[in-house]
C-alpha positions in Angstrom: -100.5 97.8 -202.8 -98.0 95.6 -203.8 -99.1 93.3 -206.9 -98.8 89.6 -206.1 -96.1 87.7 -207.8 -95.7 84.2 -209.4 -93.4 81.5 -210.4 -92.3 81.6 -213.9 -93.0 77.9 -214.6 -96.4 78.1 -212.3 -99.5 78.0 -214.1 -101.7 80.7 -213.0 -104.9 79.3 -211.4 -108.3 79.5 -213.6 -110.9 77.9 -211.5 -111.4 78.2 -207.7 -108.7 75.6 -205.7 -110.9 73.2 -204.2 -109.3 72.2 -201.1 -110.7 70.2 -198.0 -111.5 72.4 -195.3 -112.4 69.6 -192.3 -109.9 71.3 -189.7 -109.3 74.1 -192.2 -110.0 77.8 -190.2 -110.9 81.1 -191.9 -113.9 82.7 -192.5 -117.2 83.3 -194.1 -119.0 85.8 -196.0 -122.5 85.8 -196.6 -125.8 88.1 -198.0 -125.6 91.5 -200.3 -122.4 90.6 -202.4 -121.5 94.3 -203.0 -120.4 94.9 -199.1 -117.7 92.8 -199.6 -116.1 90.1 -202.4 -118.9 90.9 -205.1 -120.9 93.4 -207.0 -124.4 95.0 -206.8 -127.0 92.5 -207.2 -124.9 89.8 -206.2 -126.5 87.7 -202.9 -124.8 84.8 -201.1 -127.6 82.5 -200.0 -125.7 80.5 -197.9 -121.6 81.2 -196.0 -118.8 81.3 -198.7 -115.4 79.7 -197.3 -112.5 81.4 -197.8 -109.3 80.2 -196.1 -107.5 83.2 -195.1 -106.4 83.4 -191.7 -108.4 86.6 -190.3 -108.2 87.6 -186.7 -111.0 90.5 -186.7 -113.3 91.5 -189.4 -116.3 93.7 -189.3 -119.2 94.0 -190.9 -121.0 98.0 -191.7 -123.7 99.8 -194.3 -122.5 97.9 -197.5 -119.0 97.4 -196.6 -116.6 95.1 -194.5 -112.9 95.2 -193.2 -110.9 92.3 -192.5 -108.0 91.9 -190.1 -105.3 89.1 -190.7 -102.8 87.3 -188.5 -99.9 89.8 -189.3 -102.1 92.6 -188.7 -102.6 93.5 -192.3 -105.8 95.2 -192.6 -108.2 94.9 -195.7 -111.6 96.9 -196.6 -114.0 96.4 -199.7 -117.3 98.0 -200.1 -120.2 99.7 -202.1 -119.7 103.5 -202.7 -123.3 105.1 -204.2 -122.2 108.5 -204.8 -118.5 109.8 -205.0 -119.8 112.7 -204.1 -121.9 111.9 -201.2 -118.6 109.7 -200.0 -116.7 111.0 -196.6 -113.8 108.5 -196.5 -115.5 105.3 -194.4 -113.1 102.9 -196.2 -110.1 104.8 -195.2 -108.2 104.1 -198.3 -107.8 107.8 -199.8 -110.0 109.2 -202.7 -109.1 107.0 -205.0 -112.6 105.0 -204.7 -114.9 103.9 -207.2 -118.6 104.8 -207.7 -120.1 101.4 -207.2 -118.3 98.2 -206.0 -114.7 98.5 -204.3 -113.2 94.9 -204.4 -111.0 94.7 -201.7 -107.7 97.1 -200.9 -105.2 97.3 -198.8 -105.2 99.6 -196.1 -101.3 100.4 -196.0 -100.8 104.3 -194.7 -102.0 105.8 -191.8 -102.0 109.4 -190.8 -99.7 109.6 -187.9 -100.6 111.9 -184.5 -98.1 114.4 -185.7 -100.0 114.9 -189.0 -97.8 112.9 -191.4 -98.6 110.0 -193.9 -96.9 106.8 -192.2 -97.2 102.7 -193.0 -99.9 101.3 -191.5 -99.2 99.9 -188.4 -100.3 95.8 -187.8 -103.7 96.3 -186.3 -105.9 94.0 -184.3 -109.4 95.2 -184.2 -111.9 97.2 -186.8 -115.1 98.3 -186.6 -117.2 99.5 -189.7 -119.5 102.1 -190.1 -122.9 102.9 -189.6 -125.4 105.0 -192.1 -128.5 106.7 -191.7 -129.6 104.2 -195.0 -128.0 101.4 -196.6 -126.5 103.9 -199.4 -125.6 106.8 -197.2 -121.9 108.2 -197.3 -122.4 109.4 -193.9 -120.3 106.9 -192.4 -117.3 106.9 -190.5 -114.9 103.9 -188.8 -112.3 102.7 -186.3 -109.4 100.3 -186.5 -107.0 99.7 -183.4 -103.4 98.6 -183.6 -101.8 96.4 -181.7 -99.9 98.7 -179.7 -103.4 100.1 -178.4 -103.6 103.0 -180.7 -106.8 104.0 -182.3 -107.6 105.5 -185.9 -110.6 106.7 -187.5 -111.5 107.5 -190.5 -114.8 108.6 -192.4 -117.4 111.4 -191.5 -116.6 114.0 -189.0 -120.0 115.9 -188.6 -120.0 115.6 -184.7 -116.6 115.3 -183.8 -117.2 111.3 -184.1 -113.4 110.9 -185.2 -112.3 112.5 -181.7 -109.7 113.8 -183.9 -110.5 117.6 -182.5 -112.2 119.0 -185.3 -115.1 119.0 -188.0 -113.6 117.9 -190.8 -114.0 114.8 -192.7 -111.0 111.9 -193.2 -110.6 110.0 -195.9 -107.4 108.1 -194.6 -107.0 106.5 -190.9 -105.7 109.3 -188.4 -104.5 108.3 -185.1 -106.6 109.7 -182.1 -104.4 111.4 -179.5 -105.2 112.1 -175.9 -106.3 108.7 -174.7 -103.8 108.4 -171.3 -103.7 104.4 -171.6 -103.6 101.7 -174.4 -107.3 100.9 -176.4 -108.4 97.3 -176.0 -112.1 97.5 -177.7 -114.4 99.8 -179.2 -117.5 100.6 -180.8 -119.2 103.2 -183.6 -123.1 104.4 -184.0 -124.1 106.5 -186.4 -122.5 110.0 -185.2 -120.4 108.7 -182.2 -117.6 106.4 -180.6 -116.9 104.9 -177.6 -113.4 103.9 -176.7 -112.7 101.2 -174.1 -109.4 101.3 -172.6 -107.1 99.1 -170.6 -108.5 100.7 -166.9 -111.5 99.8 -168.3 -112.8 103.2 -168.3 -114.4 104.6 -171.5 -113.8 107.8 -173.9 -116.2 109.2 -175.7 -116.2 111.7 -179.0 -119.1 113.0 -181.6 -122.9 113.1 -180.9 -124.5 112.9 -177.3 -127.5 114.3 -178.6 -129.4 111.4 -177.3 -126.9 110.7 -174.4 -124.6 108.1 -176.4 -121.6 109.3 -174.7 -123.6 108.9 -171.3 -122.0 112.6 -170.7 -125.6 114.3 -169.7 -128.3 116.7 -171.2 -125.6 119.5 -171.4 -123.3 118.4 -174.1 -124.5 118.1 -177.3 -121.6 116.3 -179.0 -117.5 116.7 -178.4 -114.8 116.3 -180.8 -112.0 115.1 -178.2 -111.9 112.1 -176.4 -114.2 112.7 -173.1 -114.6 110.1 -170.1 -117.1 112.3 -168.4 -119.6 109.5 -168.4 -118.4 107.9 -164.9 -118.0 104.2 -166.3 -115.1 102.6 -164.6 -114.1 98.5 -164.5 -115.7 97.6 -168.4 -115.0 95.2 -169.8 -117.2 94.6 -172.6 -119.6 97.5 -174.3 -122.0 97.6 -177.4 -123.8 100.0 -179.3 -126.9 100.5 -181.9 -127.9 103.5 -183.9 -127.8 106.1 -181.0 -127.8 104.0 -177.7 -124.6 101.7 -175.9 -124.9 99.0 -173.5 -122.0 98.4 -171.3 -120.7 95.2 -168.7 -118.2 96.1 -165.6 -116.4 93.2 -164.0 -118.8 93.5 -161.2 -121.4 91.9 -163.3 -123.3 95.4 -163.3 -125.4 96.3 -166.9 -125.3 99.6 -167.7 -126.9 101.2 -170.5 -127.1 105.5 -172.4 -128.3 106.9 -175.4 -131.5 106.3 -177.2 -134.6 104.5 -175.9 -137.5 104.5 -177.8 -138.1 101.2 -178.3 -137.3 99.8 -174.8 -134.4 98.5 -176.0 -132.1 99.4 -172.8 -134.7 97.1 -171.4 -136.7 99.8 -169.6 -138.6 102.3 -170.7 -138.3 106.0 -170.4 -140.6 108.9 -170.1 -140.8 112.5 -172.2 -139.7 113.0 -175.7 -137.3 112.3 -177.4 -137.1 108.8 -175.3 -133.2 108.7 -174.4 -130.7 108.0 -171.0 -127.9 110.8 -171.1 -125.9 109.4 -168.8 -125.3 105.9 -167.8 -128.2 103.7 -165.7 -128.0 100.4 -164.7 -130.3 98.0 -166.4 -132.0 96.2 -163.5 -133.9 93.4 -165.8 -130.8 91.8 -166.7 -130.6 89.3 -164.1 -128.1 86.4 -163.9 -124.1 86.2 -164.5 -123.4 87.6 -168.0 -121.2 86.5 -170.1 -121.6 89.2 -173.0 -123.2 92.4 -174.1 -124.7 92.5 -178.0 -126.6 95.5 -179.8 -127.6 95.8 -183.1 -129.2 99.0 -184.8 -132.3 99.2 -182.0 -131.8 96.1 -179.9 -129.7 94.6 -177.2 -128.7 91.2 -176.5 -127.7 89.4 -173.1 -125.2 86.1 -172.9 -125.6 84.4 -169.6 -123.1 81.9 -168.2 -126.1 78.6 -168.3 -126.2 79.5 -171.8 -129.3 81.5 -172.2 -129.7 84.8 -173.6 -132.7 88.0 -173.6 -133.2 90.6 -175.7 -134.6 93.7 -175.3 -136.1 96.8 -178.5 -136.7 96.1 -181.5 -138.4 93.6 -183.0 -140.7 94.4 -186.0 -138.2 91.7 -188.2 -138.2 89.1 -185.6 -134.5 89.9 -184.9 -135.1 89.9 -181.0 -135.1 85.7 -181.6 -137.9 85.2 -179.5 -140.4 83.9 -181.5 -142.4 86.6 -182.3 -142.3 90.3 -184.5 -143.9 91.9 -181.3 -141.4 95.0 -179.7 -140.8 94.8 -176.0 -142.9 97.1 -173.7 -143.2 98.3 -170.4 -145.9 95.7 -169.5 -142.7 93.2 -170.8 -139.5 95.0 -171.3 -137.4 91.9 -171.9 -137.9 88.5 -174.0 -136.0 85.3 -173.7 -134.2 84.2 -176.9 -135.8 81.5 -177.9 -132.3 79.0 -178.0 -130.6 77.6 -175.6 -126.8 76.5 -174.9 -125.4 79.5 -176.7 -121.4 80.5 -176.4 -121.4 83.8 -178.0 -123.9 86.4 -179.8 -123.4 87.9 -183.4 -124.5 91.3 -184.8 -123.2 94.7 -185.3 -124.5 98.3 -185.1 -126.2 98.3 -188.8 -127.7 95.2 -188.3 -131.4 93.4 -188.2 -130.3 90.3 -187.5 -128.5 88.3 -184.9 -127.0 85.3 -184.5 -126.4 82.5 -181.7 -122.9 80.7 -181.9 -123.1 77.1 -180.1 -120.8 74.9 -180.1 -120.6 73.1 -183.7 -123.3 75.2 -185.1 -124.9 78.8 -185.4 -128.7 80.1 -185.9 -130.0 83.4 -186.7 -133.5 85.4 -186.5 -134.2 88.8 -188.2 -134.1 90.6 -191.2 -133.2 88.1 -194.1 -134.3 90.1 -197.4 -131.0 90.0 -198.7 -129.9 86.0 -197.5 -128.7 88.2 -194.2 -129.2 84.7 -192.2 -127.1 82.2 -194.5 -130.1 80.1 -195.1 -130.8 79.7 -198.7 -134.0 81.8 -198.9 -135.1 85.0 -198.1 -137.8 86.1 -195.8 -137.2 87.3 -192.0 -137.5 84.8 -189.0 -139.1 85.4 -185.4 -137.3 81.7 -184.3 -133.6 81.1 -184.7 -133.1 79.0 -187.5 -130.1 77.2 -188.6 -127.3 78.8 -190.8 -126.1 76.8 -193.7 -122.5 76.4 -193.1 -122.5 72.7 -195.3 -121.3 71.3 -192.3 -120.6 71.2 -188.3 -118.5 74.8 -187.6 -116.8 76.2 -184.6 -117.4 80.1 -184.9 -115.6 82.5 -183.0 -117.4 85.7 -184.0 -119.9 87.0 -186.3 -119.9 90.8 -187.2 -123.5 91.8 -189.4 -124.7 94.4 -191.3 -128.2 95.2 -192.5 -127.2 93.5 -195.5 -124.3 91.2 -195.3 -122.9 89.0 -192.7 -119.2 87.7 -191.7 -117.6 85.0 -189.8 -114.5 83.2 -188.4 -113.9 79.9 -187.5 -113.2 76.2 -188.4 -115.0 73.3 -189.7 -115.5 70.0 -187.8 -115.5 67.8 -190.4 -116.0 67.5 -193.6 -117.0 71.0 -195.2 -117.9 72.9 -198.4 -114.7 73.3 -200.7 -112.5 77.1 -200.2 -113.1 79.5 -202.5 -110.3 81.3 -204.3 -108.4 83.8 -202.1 -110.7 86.6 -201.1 -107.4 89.0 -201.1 -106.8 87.6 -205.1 -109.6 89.5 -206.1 -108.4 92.6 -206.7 -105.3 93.5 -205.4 
């Protein structure tokens, strides 16, 4: 990574630039400091500002990537054991045991096998873990020419890179016949959405992740034996994935237990293998949301249910009480919402309105940007400093990130976030 330069007659900066930030977009960090711009005990009570211009970023176990405008892509995270470490970050083996401040991710391995430059990407998804500290991670950046890379643990194929073996730099996925637009990661699997809106599948289906039936225990290609045609949005948790088509039809695969593809299922272990259609969703939806054992449903008026998990009050309904089959669904407790927040690792969501966001769920590390600790079954208010227009929230189940713009008068920006450590 190139080191940053300065003008001979510049003084180099001490103390954070305070600038004004009413107008100002870029994005927010918040929670466990060590899974992105600090170390191991560090928390964020409430959002840091930082005013780089960031298109994508994503939140996973202890570590985050960033996207900015010119496609540059940027990862920074907590490693526990070198040893244990399968190449999540995508930045070589040239890691530290303990807090990564953030690199650059600047080469990619190529289909053909060979180191290249890193191509300007547009989308990144971070990993997943079994716990907070596990290695056992893998992740997924796309370009913008539609080309997917992964990187990370390989145990089931999850890295549809046609074998077992672990990466520790980004290697593009062949195979796929048309241009990636989305995507999403669980803990041993990943789904690939495509421009025909049809969606490939590699790693575990142990629980029916991939949606590919009872007969395929995981694959190590791409595979869109799952049926799904027309998506145009999809989700996933620990071992489950909820899907939209552009008929307004909810499908969801995978994992069950907790009711959390709003139905529940009979026999053991509770799982879907392939794809059903999620018949308690009612209305015109807008989005599709999952966090690690939860889903989440945007409706067009504004509203939103969930459905799973709840025992940290992250289904926002006012309570710490799971779904069931006597009531499979809940209605968040919020109304005239424009987008859900969460990720895969997550315990917490988030509910973006217009000029300000609120959370529910896990909180024992300042996960909810409220300046105190303590999970919440009602959506409370994040403390921005100020009225914000939020475009997306990505969480972890320790840290969470944003992008947007304040309204008016905000908190001051804090020093460059890509100054840190070069």
């Amino acid at each position: 990574t190139q080191e940053p330069t300065q003008e001979p007659t510049q003084e180099p900066t001490q103390e954070p630039t305070l600038n004004p930030t009413a107008g100002k977009s870029g994005w927010w960090f918040w929670g466990a400091g060590e899974g992105g711009p600090g170390e191991l005990g560090q928390n964020e009570q409430v959002p840091l500002f930082y005013d780089n211009e960031v298109v994508d970023l994503s939140a996973g176990s202890r570590h985050s990537f960033l996207i900015l405008n010119n496609g540059d892509a940027f990862t920074a995270g907590f490693i526990e054991s070198d040893f244990s470490y399968k190449g999540h970050l995508g930045i070589g083996i040239d890691i530290d045991e303990g807090s990564n401040l953030v690199k650059q991710i600047d080469k990619v391995i190529d289909e053909g096998g060979k180191m290249a430059n890193a191509p300007p990407f547009m989308k990144a998804y971070a990993g997943l873990g079994v716990a907070s500290d596990s290695g056992e991670m893998h992740s997924m950046l796309i370009d913008r020419s539609g080309n997917v890379y992964t990187s990370g643990s390989n145990s089931k194929g999850q890295l549809c890179l046609g074998d077992d073996k672990d990466r520790f730099e980004f290697s593009q996925v062949g195979g796929l016949p048309k241009p990636a637009v989305a995507g999403t990661i669980g803990f041993e699997f990943t789904l690939i959405l495509l421009d025909d809106g049809t969606v490939w599948g590699c790693g575990s289906n142990a629980f029916g992740e991939l949606g590919l039936g009872s007969k395929i225990d995981f694959t190590n290609v791409p595979n869109k034996g799952n049926g799904l045609k027309d998506i145009i949005e999809l989700a996933s948790g620990y071992n489950f994935a909820i899907f939209l088509d552009s008929k307004n039809v909810v499908y969801g695969t995978g994992g069950n237990i907790y009711g959390q593809q709003c139905f529940f299922t009979e026999g053991e272990p509770a799982r879907v293998p392939t794809p059903n259609i999620l018949k308690e969703v009612k209305g015109t939806v807008e989005q599709v949301a999952a966090n690690r054992e939860s889903s989440y449903f945007l409706f067009d008026d504004g509203t939103a249910v969930s459905c799973g998990r709840n025992d940290e009050g992250q289904l926002g309904d006012g309570s710490f009480v799971n779904t069931s089959e006597d009531k499979p669904i809940f209605a968040v407790k919020q109304k005239g919402i424009r987008k859900i927040g969460t990720g895969p690792s997550a315990q917490s969501v988030f509910f973006i309105k217009d000029d300000s966001v609120y959370g529910a769920g896990l909180n024992d590390r300042f996960q909810l940007g409220i300046d105190e600790i303590g999970s919440r079954e009602f959506p409370v208010e994040v403390k921005f400093g100020g009225d914000v227009a939020v475009d997306l929230i990505s969480a972890s189940g320790t840290h969470s990130l944003a992008i947007g713009e304040y309204l008016g008068e905000g908190v001051d920006s804090e020093p460059s976030f890509l100054e840190i450590d070069p």
